[in-house]
C-alpha positions, 0 to 999 in steps of 0.5 A, spaced: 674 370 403 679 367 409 679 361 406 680 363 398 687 366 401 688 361 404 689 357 399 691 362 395 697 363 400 695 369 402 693 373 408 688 379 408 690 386 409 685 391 411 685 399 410 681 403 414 679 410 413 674 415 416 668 416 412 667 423 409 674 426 410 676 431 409 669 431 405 665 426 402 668 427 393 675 426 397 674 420 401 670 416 396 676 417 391 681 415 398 677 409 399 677 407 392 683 408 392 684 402 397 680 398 393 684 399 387 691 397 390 688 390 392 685 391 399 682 385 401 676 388 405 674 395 408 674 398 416 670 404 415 669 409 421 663 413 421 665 421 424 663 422 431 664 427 436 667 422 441 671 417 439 673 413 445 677 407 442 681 412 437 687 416 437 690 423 435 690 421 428 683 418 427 681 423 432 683 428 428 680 426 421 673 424 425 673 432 427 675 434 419 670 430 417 665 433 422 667 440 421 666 439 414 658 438 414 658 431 413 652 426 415 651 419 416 647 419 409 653 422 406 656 416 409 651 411 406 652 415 399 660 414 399 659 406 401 653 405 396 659 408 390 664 403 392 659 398 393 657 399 386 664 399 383 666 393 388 661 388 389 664 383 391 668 387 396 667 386 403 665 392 407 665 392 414 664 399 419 667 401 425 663 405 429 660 407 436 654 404 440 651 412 441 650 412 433 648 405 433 642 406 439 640 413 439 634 412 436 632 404 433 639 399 431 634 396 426 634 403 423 641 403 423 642 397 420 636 397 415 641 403 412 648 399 413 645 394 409 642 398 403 648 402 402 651 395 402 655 394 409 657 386 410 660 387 418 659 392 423 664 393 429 661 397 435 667 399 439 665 401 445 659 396 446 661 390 450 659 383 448 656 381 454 652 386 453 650 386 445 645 382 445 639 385 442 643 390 438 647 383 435 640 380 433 637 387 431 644 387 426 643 380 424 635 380 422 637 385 416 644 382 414 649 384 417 655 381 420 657 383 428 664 383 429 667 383 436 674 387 439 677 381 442 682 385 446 690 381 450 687 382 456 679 378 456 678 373 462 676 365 459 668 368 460 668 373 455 673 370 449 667 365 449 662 370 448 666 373 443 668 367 439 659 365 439 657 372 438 662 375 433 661 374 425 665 374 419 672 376 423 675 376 430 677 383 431 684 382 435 687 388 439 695 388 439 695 392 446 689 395 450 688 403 449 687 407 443 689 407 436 695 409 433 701 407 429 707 404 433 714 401 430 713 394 433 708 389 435 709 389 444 707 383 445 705 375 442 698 374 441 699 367 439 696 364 446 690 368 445 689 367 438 690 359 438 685 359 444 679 364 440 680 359 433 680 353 439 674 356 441 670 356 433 671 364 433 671 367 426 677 368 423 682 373 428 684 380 424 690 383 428 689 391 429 692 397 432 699 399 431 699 396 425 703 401 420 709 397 417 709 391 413 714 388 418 708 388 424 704 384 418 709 379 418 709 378 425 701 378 425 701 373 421 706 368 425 702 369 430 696 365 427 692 371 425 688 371 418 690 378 416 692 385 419 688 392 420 691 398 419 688 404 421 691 410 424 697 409 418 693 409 412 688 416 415 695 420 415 698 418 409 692 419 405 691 426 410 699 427 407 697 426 399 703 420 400 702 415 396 697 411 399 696 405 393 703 403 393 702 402 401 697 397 400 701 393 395 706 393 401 702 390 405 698 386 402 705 382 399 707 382 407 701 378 408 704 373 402 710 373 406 708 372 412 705 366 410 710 363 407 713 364 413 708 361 417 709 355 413 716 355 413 715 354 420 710 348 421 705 352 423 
């Protein structure tokens, strides 16, 4: 995908949303929703109890989801759909290691990958620690990505640059997620470094919410952009979710051009 946008002049824009929010008719109408206004790829989250790495938005559509009845087969059900209307779309979850471990990571990656799942983000796992879970993903197909946050020391960007596959997933700041009205700092160092480093392409995440901090993403070297806590709300709103996505995939044209411009 990187590299056919890449040639394309293009860089990726990915939505995420909540599985299963409100309830599971709605959001596979939201997530092919995303899918049709020309997402590059997919974040999807599974609904759990105690979302760590997430913020108030996010929080709160893993809560209405969950108070909805919703299961992890529901889940699956969602994903195979879009994986059937969508085949050649790249599907990536974003999880919790207590969904992953609480009774055989095979068997939750045997279901990722049958439900057409490419890559699996475990947000509360350290990479120093993801050994047999990485391994366990990899036997059945499926991508481990790992969260390469502005604060990591030379040792861990190194496990994350060799243990990450399909994409980089790098954080704007340290905490939560949610939307803010700028990007607070330049990553280009630590995105440079990780490419120096043989790490799969770096996507830039938390905070992105406008098709400005797409542009910024994408001077500072990033192959593209996730927007989470922005998209749930606006689906959550009844706004006008399609005509975002279009924003802020013409933000990843932009920015390349710019990029270009610039020399870089």
């Amino acid at each position: 995908m990187f590299e056919r946008l890449d040639r394309a002049g293009e860089g990726a824009f990915v939505p995420f949303l909540m599985l299963g929010d409100p309830d599971p008719a709605r959001s596979l109408a939201a997530v092919r929703a995303l899918a049709r206004a020309g997402a590059d790829a997919l974040e999807l989250g599974l609904p759990f109890s105690d979302p760590i790495a997430d913020g108030p938005v996010i929080q709160a559509a893993a809560t209405r989801a969950l108070a909805a009845g919703v299961h992890r087969s529901d889940c699956w059900e969602i994903v195979s759909s879009v994986r059937a209307e969508f085949p050649g779309l790249p599907i990536g979850l974003l999880v919790y290691a207590n969904l992953v471990c609480h009774h055989d990571p095979a068997e939750f990656y045997g279901e990722a990958a049958a439900a057409g799942v490419d890559s699996v983000l475990v947000a509360d796992l350290p990479v120093l620690e993801a050994g047999p879970v990485a391994a366990a993903a990899r036997e059945l197909g499926v991508a481990p990505v790992f969260i390469a946050p502005p604060n990591a020391d030379p040792a861990r960007l190194r496990a994350i640059a060799g243990a990450s596959e399909g994409y980089t997933y790098v954080t704007s700041r340290e905490g939560v997620t949610g939307a803010d009205q700028r990007l607070r700092r330049d990553l280009s160092g630590l995105i440079a470094r990780l490419r120096e480093l043989g790490a799969p392409p770096p996507i830039l995440g938390f905070g992105i919410a406008s098709p400005e901090q797409v542009r910024a993403a994408l001077a500072m070297g990033a192959a593209g952009a996730i927007s989470g806590s922005a998209v749930v709300k606006l689906v959550a709103e009844g706004g006008d979710v399609e005509g975002f996505v279009r924003e802020m995939k013409k933000a990843t044209r932009d920015g390349k051009t710019e990029r270009r411009k610039d020399g870089k």
